[in-house]
C-alpha positions as protocol buffer text, in pm:
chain_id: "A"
residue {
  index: 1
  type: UNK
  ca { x: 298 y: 438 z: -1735 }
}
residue {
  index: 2
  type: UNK
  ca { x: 304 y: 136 z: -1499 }
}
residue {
  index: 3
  type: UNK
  ca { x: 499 y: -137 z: -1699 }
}
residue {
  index: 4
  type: UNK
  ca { x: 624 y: -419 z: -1442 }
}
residue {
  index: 5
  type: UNK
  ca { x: 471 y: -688 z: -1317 }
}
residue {
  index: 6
  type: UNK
  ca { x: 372 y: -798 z: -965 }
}
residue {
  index: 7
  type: UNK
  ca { x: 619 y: -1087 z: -904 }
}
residue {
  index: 8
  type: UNK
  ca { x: 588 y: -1293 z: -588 }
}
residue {
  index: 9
  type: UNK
  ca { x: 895 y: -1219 z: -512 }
}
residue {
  index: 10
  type: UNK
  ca { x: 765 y: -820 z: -519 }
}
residue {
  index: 11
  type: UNK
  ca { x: 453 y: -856 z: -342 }
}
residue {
  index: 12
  type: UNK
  ca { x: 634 y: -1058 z: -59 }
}
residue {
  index: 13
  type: UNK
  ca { x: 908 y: -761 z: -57 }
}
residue {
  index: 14
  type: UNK
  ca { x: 599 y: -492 z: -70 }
}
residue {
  index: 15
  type: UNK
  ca { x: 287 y: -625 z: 98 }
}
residue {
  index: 16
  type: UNK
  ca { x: 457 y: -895 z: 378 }
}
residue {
  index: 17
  type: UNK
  ca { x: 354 y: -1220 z: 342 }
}
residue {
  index: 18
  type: UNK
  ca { x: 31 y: -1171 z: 148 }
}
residue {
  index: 19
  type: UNK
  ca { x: 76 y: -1284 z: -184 }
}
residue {
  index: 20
  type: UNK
  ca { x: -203 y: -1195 z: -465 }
}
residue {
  index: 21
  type: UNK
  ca { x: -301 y: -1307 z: -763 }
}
residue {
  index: 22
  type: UNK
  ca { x: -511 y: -1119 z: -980 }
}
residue {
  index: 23
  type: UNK
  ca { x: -715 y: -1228 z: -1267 }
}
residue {
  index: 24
  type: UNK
  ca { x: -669 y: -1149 z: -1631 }
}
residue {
  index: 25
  type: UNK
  ca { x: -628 y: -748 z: -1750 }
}
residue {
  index: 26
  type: UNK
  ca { x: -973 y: -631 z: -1731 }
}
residue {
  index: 27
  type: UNK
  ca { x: -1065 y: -497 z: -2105 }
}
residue {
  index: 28
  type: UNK
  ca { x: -1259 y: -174 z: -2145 }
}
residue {
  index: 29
  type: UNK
  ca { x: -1458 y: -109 z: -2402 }
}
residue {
  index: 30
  type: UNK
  ca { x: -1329 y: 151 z: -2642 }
}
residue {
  index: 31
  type: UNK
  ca { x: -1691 y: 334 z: -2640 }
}
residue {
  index: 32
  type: UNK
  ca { x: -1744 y: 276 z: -2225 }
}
residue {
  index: 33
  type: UNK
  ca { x: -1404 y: 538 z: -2193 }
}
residue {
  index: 34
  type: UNK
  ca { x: -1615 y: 887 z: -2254 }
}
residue {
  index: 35
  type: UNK
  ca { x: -1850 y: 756 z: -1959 }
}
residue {
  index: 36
  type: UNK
  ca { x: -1611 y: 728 z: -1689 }
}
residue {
  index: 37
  type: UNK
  ca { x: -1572 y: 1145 z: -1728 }
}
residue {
  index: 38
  type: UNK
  ca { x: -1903 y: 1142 z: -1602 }
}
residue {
  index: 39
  type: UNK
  ca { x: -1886 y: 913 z: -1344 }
}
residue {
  index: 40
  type: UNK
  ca { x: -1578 y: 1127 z: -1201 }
}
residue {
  index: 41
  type: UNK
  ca { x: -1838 y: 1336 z: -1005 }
}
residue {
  index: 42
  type: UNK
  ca { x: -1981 y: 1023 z: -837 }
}
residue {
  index: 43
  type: UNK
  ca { x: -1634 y: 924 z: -727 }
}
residue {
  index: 44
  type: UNK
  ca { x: -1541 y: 1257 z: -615 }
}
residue {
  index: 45
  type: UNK
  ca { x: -1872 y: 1249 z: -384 }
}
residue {
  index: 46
  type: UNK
  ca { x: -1772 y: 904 z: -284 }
}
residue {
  index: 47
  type: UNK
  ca { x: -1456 y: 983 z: -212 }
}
residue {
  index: 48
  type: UNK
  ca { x: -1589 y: 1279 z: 35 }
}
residue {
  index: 49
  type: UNK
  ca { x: -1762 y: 1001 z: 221 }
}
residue {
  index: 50
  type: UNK
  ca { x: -1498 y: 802 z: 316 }
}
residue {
  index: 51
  type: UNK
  ca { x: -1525 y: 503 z: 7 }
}
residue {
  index: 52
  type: UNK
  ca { x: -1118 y: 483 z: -1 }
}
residue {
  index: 53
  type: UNK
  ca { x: -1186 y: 242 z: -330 }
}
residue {
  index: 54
  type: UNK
  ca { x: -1379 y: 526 z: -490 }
}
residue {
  index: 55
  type: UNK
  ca { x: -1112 y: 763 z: -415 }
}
residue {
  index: 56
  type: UNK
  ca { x: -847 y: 486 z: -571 }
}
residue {
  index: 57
  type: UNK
  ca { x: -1055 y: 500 z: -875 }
}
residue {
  index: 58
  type: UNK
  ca { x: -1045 y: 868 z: -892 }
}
residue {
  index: 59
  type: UNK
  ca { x: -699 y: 914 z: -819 }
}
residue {
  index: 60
  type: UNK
  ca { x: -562 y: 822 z: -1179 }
}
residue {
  index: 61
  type: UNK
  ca { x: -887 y: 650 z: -1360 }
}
residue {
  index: 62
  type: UNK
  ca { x: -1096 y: 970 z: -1338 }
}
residue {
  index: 63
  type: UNK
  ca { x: -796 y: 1140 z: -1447 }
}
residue {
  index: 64
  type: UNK
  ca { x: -660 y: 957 z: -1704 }
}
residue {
  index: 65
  type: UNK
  ca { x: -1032 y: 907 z: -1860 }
}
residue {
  index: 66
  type: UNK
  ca { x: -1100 y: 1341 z: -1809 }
}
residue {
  index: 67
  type: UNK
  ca { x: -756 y: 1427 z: -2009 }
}
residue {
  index: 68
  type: UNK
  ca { x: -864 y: 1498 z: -2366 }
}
residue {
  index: 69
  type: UNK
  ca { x: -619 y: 1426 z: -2618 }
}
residue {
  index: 70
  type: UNK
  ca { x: -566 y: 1576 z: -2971 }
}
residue {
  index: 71
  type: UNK
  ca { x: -437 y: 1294 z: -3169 }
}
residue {
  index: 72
  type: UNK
  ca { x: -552 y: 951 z: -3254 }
}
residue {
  index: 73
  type: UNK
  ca { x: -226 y: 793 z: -3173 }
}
residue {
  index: 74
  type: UNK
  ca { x: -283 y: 941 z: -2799 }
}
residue {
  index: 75
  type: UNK
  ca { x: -600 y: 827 z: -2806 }
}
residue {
  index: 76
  type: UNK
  ca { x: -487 y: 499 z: -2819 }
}
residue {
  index: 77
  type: UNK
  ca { x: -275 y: 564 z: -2593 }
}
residue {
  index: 78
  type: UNK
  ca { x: -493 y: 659 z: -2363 }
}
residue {
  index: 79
  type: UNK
  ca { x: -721 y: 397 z: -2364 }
}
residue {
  index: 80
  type: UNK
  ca { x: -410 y: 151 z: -2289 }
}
residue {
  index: 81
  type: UNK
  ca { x: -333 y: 331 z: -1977 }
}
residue {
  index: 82
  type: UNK
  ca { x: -663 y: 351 z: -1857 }
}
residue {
  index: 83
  type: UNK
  ca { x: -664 y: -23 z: -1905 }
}
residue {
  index: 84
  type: UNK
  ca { x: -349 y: -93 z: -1751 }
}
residue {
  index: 85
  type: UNK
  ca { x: -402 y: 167 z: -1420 }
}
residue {
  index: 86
  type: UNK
  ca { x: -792 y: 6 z: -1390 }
}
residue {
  index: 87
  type: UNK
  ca { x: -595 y: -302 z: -1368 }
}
residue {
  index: 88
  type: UNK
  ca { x: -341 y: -157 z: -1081 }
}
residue {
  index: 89
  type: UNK
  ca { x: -608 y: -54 z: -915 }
}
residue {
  index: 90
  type: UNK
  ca { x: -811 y: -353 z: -929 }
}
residue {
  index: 91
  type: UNK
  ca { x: -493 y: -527 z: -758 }
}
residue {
  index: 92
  type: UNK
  ca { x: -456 y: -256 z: -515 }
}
residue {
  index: 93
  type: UNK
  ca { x: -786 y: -291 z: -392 }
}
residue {
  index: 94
  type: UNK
  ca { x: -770 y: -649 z: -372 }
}
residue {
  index: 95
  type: UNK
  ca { x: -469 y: -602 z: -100 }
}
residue {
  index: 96
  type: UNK
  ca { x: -672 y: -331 z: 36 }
}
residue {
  index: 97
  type: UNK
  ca { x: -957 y: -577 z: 100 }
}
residue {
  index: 98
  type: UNK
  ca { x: -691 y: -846 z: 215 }
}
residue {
  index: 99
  type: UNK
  ca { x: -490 y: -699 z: 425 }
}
residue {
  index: 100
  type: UNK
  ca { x: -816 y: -553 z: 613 }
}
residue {
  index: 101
  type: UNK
  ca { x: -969 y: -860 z: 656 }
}
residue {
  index: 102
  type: UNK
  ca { x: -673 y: -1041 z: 784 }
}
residue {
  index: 103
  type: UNK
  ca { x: -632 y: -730 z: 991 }
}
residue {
  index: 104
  type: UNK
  ca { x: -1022 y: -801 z: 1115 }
}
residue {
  index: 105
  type: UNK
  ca { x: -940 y: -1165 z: 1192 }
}
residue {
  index: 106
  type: UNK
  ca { x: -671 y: -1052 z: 1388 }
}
residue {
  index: 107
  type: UNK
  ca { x: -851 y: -797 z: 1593 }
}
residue {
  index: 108
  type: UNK
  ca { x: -1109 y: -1026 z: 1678 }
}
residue {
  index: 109
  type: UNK
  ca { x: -893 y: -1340 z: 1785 }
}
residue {
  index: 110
  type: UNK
  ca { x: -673 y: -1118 z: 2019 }
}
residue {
  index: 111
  type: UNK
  ca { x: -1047 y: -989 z: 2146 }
}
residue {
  index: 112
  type: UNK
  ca { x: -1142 y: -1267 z: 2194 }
}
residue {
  index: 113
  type: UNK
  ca { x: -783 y: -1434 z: 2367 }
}
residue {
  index: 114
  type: UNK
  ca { x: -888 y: -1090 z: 2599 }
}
residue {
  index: 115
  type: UNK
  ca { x: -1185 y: -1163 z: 2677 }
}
residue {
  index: 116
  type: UNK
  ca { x: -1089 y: -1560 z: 2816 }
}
residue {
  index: 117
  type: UNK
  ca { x: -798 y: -1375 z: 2989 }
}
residue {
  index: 118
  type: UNK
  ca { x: -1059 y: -1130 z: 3098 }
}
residue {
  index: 119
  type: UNK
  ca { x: -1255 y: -1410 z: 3285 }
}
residue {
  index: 120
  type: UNK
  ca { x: -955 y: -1603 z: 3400 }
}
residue {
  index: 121
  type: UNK
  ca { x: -854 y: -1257 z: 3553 }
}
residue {
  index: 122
  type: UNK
  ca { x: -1170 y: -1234 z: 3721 }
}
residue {
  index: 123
  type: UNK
  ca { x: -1177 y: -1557 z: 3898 }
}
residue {
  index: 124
  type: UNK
  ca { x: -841 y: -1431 z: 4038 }
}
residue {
  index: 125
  type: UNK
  ca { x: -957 y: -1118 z: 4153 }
}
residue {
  index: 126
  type: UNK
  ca { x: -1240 y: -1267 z: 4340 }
}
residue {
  index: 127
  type: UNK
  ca { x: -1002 y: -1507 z: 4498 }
}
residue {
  index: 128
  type: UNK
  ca { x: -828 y: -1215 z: 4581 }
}
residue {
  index: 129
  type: UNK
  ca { x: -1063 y: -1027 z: 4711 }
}
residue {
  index: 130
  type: UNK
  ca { x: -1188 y: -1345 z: 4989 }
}
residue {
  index: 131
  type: UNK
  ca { x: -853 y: -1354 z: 5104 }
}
residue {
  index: 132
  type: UNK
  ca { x: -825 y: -1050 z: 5189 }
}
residue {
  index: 133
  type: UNK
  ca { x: -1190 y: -1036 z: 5343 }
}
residue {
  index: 134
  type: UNK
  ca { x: -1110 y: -1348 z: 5586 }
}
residue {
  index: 135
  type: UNK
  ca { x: -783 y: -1171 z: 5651 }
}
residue {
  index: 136
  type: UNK
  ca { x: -935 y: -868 z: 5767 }
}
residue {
  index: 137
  type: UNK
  ca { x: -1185 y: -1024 z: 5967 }
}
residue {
  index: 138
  type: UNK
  ca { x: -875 y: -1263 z: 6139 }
}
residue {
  index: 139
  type: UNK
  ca { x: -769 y: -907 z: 6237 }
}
residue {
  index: 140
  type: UNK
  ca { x: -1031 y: -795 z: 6382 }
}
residue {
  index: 141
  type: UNK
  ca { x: -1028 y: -1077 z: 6579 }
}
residue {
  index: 142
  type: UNK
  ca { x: -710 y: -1037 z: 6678 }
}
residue {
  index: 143
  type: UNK
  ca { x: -775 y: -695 z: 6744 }
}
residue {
  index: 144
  type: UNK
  ca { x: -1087 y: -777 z: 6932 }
}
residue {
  index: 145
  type: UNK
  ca { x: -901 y: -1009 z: 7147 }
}
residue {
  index: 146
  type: UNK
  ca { x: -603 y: -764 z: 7242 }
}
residue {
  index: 147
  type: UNK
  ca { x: -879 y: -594 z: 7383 }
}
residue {
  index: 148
  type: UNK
  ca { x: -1029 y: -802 z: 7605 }
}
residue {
  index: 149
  type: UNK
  ca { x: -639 y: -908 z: 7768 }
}
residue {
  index: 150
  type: UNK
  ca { x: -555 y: -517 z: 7769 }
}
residue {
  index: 151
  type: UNK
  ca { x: -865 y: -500 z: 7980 }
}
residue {
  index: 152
  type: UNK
  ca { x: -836 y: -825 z: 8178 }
}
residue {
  index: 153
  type: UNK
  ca { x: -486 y: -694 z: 8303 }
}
residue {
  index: 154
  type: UNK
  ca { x: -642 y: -313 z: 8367 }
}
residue {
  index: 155
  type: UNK
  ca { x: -897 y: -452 z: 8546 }
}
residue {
  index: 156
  type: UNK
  ca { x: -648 y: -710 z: 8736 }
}
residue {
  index: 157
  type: UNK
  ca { x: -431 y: -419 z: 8857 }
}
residue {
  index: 158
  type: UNK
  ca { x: -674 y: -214 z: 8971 }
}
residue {
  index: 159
  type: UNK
  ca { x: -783 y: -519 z: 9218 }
}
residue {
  index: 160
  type: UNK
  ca { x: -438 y: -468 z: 9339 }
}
residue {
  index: 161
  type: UNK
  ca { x: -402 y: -661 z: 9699 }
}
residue {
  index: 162
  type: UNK
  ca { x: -408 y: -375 z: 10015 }
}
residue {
  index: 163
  type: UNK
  ca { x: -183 y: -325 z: 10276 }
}
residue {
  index: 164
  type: UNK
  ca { x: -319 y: -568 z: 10498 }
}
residue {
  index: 165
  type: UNK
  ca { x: -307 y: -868 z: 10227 }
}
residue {
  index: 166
  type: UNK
  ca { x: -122 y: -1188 z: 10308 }
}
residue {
  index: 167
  type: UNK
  ca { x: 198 y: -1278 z: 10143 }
}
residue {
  index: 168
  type: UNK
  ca { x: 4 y: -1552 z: 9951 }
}
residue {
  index: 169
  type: UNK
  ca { x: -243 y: -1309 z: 9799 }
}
residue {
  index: 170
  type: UNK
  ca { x: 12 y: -1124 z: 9724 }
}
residue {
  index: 171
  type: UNK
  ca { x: 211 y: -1406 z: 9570 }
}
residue {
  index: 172
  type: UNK
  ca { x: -105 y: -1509 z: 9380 }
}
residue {
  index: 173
  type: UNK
  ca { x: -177 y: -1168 z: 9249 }
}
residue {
  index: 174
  type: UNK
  ca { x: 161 y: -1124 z: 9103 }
}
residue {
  index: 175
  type: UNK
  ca { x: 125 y: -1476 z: 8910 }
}
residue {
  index: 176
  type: UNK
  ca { x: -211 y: -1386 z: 8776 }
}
residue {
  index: 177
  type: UNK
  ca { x: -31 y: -1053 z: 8657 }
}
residue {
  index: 178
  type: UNK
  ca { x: 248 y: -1232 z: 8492 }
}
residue {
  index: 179
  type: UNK
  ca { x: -20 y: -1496 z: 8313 }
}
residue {
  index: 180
  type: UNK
  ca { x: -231 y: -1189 z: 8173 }
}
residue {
  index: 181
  type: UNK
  ca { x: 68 y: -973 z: 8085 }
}
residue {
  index: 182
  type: UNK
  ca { x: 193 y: -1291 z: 7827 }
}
residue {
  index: 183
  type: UNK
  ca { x: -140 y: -1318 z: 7738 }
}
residue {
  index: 184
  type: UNK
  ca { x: -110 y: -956 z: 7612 }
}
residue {
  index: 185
  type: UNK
  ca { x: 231 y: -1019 z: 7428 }
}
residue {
  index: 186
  type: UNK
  ca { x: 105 y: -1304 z: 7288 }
}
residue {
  index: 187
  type: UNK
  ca { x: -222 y: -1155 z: 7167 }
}
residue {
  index: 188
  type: UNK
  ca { x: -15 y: -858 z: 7026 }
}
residue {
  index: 189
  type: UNK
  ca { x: 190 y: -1083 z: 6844 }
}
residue {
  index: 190
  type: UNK
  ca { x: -124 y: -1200 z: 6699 }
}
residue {
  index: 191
  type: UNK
  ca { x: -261 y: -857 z: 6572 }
}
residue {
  index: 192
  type: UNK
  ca { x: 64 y: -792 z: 6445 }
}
residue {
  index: 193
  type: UNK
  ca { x: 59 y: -1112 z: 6186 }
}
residue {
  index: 194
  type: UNK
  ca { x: -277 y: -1086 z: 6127 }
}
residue {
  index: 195
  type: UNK
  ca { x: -241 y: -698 z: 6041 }
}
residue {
  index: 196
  type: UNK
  ca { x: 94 y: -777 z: 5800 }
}
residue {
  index: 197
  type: UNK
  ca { x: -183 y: -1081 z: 5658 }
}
residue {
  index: 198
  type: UNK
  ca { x: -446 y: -817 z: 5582 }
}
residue {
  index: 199
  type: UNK
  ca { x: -226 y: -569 z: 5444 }
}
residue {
  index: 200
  type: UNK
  ca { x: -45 y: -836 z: 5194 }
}
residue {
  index: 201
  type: UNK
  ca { x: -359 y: -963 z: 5068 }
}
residue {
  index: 202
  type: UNK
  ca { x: -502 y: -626 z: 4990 }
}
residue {
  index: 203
  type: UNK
  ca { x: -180 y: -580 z: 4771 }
}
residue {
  index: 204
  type: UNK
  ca { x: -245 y: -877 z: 4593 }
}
residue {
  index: 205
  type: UNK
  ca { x: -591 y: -804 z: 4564 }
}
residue {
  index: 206
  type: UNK
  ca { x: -533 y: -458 z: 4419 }
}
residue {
  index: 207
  type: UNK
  ca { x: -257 y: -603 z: 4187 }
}
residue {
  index: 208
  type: UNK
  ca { x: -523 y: -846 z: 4019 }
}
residue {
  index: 209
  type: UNK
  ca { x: -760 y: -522 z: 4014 }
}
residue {
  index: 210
  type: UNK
  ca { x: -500 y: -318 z: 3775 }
}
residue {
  index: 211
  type: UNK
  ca { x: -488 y: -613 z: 3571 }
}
residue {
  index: 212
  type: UNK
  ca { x: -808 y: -738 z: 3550 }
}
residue {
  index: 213
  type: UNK
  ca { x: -887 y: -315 z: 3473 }
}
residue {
  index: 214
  type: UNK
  ca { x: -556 y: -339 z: 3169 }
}
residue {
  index: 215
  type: UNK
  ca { x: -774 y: -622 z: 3016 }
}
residue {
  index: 216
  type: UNK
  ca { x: -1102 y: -456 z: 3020 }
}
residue {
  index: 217
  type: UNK
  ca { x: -952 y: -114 z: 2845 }
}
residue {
  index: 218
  type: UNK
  ca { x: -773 y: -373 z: 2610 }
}
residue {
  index: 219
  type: UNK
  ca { x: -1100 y: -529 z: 2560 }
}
residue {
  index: 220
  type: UNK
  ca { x: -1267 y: -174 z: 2467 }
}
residue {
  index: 221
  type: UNK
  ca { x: -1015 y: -47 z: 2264 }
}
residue {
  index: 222
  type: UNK
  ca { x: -1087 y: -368 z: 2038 }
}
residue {
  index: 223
  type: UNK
  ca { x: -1432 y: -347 z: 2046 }
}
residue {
  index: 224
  type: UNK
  ca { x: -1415 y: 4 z: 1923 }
}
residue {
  index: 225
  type: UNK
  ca { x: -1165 y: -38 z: 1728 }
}
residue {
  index: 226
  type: UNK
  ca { x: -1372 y: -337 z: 1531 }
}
residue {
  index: 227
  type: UNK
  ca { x: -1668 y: -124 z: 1572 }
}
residue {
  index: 228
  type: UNK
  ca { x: -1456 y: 156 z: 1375 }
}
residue {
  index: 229
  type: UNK
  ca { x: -1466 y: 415 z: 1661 }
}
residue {
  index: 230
  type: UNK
  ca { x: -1183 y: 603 z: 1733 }
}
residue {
  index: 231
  type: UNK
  ca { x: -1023 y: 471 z: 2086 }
}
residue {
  index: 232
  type: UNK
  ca { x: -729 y: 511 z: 2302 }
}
residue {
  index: 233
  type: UNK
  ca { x: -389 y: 397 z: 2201 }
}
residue {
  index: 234
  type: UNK
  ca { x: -189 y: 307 z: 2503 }
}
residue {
  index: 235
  type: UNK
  ca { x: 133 y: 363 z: 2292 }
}
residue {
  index: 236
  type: UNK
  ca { x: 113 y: 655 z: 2227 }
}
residue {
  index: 237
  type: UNK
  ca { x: -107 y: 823 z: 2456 }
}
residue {
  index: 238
  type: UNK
  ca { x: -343 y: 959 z: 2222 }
}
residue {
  index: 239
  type: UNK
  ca { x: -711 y: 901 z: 2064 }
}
residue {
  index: 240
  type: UNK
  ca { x: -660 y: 654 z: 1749 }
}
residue {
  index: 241
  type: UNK
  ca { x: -904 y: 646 z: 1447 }
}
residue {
  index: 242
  type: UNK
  ca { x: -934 y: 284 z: 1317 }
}
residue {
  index: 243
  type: UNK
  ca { x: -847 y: 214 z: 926 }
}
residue {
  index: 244
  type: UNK
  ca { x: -1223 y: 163 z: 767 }
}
């Protein structure tokens, strides 16, 4: 027979920091006891259905109010501890109710510090994304202009001066040869920062895509999880089905 009290001190120890404080012992009519029997059957079926606080009553209510006793003296008895465990219960589903609405709360300010995270994310990722669009096209650039020198000197060299050329033409050949072949090294060096630019911003821009996809499978997992539909717990790798 439940005889203590719930002390602060007790519910702190037991329950964290919520702290509850229940009304007077409920009193139950000496006549209303024979009619909880038959309400046991509606609890049960409750209880099937999910309704935790019908299965709370049923759990020692029902039970306490079914036992038949042969005495008066237990009879009285009886009725005490059905008044004394309705009372238990009556505090137990107070924290019940508590400690699930807090735990709603919760759930729906961390959605919601997701969802402006979400957004912030998403302004980074687009950010991320141009960059790495006007780095690519710098490349191609690049590219498109190591081209046009590797061609410029192909097409140089094959205008190579003939036997019968004078030592100036000659002489002015080889310059024009030494002008396009820097031109070359220069527009290499080029394509070769504008290729390590490219490839750094599509890092960064696949970096804020894994994050910006974390946020929106932390986002779902709350929504479902508010929605009280089982989801996907990260921790421990496994489909979760949310308390009621």
């Amino acid at each position: 027979m439940f005889r203590g009290t719930f002390t602060p001190a007790r519910r702190n120890a037991g329950f964290g920091a919520a702290v509850f404080e229940p009304g007077p012992m409920p009193v139950i009519d000496p006549e209303a006891i024979p009619a909880l029997e038959s309400e046991t059957t509606e609890l049960k079926h409750g209880a099937e259905q999910g309704n935790d606080g019908a299965e709370l009553t049923l759990g020692w209510t029902g039970v306490v109010a079914k036992e038949r006793v042969e005495t008066e003296a237990l009879e009285n008895y009886k009725r005490e501890l059905v008044q004394e465990v309705f009372a238990v219960q009556q505090k137990v589903e107070q924290f019940i109710q508590s400690n699930r609405a807090t735990r709603r709360g919760r759930l729906e300010r961390e959605l919601e510090h997701i969802r402006e995270e979400g957004r912030q994310q998403q302004q980074a990722c687009d950010t991320a994304q141009a960059e790495f669009y006007r780095a690519d096209q710098a490349r191609v650039e690049c590219e498109n202009g190591k081209r046009r020198a590797s061609n410029a000197l192909r097409e140089h060299r094959d205008r190579a001066p003939d036997r019968f050329a004078s030592q100036g033409d000659r002489v002015k050949h080889q310059r024009r040869d030494q002008t396009l072949v820097e031109a070359c090294q220069e527009v290499d060096a080029s394509f070769a920062a504008a290729l390590r630019a490219r490839n750094q911003t599509a890092g960064i821009w696949e970096e804020e895509k894994i994050k910006l996809e974390r946020l929106d499978q932390d986002a779902e997992r709350l929504e479902r999880e508010l929605a009280g539909e089982p989801y996907f717990d990260p921790s421990t790798g496994l489909t979760a089905v949310p308390q009621a």
